[in-house]
C-alpha positions in Angstrom: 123.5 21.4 98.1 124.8 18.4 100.1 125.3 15.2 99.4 122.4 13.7 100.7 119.6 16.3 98.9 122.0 15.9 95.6 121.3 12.1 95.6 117.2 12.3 96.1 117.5 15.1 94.0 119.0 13.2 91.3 116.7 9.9 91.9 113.9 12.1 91.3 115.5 13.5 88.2 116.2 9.5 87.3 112.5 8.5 87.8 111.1 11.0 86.0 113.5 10.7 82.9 112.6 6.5 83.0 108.8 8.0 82.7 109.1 9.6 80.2 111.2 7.4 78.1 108.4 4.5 79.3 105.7 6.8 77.9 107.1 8.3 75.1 105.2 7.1 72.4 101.9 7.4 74.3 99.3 9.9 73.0 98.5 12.7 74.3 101.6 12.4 76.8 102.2 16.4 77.1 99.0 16.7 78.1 98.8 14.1 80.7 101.7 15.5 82.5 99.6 18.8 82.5 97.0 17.5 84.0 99.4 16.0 86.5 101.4 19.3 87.1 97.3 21.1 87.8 96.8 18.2 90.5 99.8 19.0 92.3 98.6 22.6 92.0 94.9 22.0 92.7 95.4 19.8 95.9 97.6 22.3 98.0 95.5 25.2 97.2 92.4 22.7 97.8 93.9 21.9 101.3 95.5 25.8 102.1 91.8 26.8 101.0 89.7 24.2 103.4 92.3 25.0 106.4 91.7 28.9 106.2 88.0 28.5 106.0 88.2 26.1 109.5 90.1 29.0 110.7 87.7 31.3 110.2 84.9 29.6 111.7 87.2 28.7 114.4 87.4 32.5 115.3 91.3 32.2 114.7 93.5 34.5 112.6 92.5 34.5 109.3 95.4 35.2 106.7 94.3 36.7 103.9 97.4 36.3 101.7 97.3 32.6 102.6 93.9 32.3 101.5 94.2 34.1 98.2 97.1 31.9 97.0 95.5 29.2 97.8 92.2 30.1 95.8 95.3 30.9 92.6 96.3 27.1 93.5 93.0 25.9 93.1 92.4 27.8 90.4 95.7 27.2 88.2 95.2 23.8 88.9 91.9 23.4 87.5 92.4 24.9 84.6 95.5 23.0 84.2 93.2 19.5 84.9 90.3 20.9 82.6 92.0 22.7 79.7 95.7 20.7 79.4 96.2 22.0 75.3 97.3 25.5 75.9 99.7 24.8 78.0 101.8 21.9 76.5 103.9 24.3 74.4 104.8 26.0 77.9 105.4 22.9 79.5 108.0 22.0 76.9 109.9 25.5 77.0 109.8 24.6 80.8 111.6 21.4 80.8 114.0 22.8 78.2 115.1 25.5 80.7 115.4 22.8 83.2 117.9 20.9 80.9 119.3 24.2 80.1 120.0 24.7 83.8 120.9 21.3 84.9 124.0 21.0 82.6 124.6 24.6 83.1 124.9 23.3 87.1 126.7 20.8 86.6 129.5 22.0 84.5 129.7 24.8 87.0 129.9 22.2 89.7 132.8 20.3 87.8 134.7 23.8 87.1 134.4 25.6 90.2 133.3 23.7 93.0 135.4 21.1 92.9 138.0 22.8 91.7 140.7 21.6 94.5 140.0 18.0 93.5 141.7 16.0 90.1 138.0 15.5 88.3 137.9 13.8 85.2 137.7 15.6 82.0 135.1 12.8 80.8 132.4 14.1 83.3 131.9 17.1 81.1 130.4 15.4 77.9 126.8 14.7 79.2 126.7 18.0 81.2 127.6 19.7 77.7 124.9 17.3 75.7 122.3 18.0 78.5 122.9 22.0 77.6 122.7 21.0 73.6 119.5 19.3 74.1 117.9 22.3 76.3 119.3 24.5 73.7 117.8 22.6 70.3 113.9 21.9 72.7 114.0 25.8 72.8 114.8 26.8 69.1 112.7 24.2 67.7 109.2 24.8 66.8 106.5 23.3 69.1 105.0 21.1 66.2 108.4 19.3 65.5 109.5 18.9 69.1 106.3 17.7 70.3 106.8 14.1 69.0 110.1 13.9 70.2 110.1 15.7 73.5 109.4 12.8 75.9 111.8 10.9 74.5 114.6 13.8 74.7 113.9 15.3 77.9 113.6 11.5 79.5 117.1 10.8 77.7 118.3 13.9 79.1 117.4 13.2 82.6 118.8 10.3 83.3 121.6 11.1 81.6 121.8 14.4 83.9 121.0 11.8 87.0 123.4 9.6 86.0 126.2 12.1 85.5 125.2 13.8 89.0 126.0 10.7 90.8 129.4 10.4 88.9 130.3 13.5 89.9 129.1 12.8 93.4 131.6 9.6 93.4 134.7 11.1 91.8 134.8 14.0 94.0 134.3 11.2 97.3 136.8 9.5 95.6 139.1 12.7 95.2 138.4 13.8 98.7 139.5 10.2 100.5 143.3 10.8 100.1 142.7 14.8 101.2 141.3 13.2 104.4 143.5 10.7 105.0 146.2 13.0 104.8 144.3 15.4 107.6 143.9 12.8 109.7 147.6 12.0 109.8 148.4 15.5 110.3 146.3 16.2 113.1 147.1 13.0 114.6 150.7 13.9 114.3 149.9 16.9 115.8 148.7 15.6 118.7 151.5 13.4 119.6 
């Protein structure tokens, strides 16, 4: 991932850990980000169904895959919007995957990718406390977490942002001197 997709990708990991920290304590919180989740299903598959109909009547190329994922979309999504209880215990699973896989990343990222570069051993901690927290969502039951879960996962996120952008610095920071030094070489080089 570069540099630049790693940084939106991280601010989007920020806001969304800040809303759910903001909203924690609100009722029903699980199942308003259902109901969210079913929009952004619902409005695709609304759109991807509205354009293959137009097509149709157009007498252009209909594709029928398109038009049945779209009607899943649609469909998904409503029932996501209408019926949000059932799938709350999913969505928290979910998220605790994500965790699960963010510090998973990230500790991958410190050991392997930047392995050429002098990364300090302090970047490891919230990567490792990202995993524990994924780890503890998943064994708990859905009853206890429930109450906790915005409040964890929102902790966890921007802690995962926040470490993602250290990591992002340190290696820029590690890398600077590696240039330098190529610079100097080559331009030795060419003299």
């Amino acid at each position: 991932m570069s540099g630049k997709n790693s940084f939106w990708s991280y601010l989007f990991i920020l806001a969304a850990g800040i809303v759910l920290i903001c909203f924690h304590t609100r009722v029903n919180i699980l199942e308003w980000l259902i109901m969210f989740v079913g929009a952004m299903f619902a409005i695709p598959g609304l759109i991807g169904l509205i354009t293959g109909i137009s097509r149709s009547g157009k007498g252009q190329g209909v594709n029928a895959s398109s038009i049945l994922s779209s009607i899943g979309s649609l469909i998904i999504g409503v029932i996501m919007i209408v019926w949000p209880a059932p799938f709350a215990g999913v969505f928290v699973y979910v998220l605790a995957a994500v965790l699960l896989i963010t510090g998973f990343c990230q500790i991958w990222v410190l050991a392997v990718d930047y392995k050429p570069y002098a990364m300090p051993l302090w970047l490891y901690i919230l990567p490792v406390l990202i995993f524990i927290t994924g780890v503890v969502m998943i064994c708990s039951p859905l009853r206890d977490i429930e109450a906790a879960f915005t409040l964890m996962a929102g902790i966890a996120m921007v802690a995962a942002a926040a470490n993602g952008l250290f990591i992002y610095l340190a290696a820029y920071n590690s890398a600077k001197p590696l240039r330098e030094a190529e610079k100097q070489a080559e331009k030795i080089e060419n003299e």
